[in-house]
C-alpha positions as CSV (number, residue, x, y, z in Angstrom):
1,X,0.0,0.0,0.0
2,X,1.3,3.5,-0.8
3,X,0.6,6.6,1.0
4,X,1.7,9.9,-1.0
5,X,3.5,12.9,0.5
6,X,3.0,16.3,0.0
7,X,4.8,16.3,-3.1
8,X,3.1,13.8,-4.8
9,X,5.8,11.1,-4.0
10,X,4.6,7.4,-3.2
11,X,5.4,6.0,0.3
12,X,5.6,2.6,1.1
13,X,4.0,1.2,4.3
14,X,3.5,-2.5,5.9
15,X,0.1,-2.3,8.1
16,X,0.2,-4.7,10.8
17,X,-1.0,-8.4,10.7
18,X,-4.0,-8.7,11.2
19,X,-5.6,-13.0,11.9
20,X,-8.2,-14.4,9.4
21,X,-11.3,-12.5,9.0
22,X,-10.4,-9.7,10.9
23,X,-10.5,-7.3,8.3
24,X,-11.7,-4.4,10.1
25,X,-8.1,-4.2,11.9
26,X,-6.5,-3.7,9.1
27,X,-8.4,-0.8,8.0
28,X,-8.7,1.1,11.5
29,X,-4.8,0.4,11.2
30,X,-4.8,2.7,8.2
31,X,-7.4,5.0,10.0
32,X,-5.0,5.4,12.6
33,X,-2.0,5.9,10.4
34,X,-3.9,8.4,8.4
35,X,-5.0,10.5,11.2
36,X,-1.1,10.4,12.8
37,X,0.0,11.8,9.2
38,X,-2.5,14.5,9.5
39,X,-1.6,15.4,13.0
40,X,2.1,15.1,13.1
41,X,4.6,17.0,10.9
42,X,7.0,16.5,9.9
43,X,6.3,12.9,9.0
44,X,9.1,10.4,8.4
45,X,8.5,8.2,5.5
46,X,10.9,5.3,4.3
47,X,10.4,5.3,0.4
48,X,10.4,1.8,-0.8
49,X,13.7,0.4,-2.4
């Protein structure tokens, strides 16, 4: 999955795992990351090799 910066660059991230069928942890994992991107600045993203 790739989150984009504010420049319009792709950022690689690895949500957690999550066990079968839980599928709604992965995406309040995402919720969660999104809001900490929102909130925090500046963010440190790892571009993916």
């Amino acid at each position: 999955m790739a989150l984009f910066d504010d420049k319009g660059v792709p950022h690689w991230i690895v949500l957690p795992q999550t066990p079968a069928g839980a599928g709604e942890g992965r995406a309040d994992a995402l919720l969660l990351y999104q809001v900490a991107l929102d909130e925090t600045e500046p963010v440190t993203l790892s571009p993916r090799p």
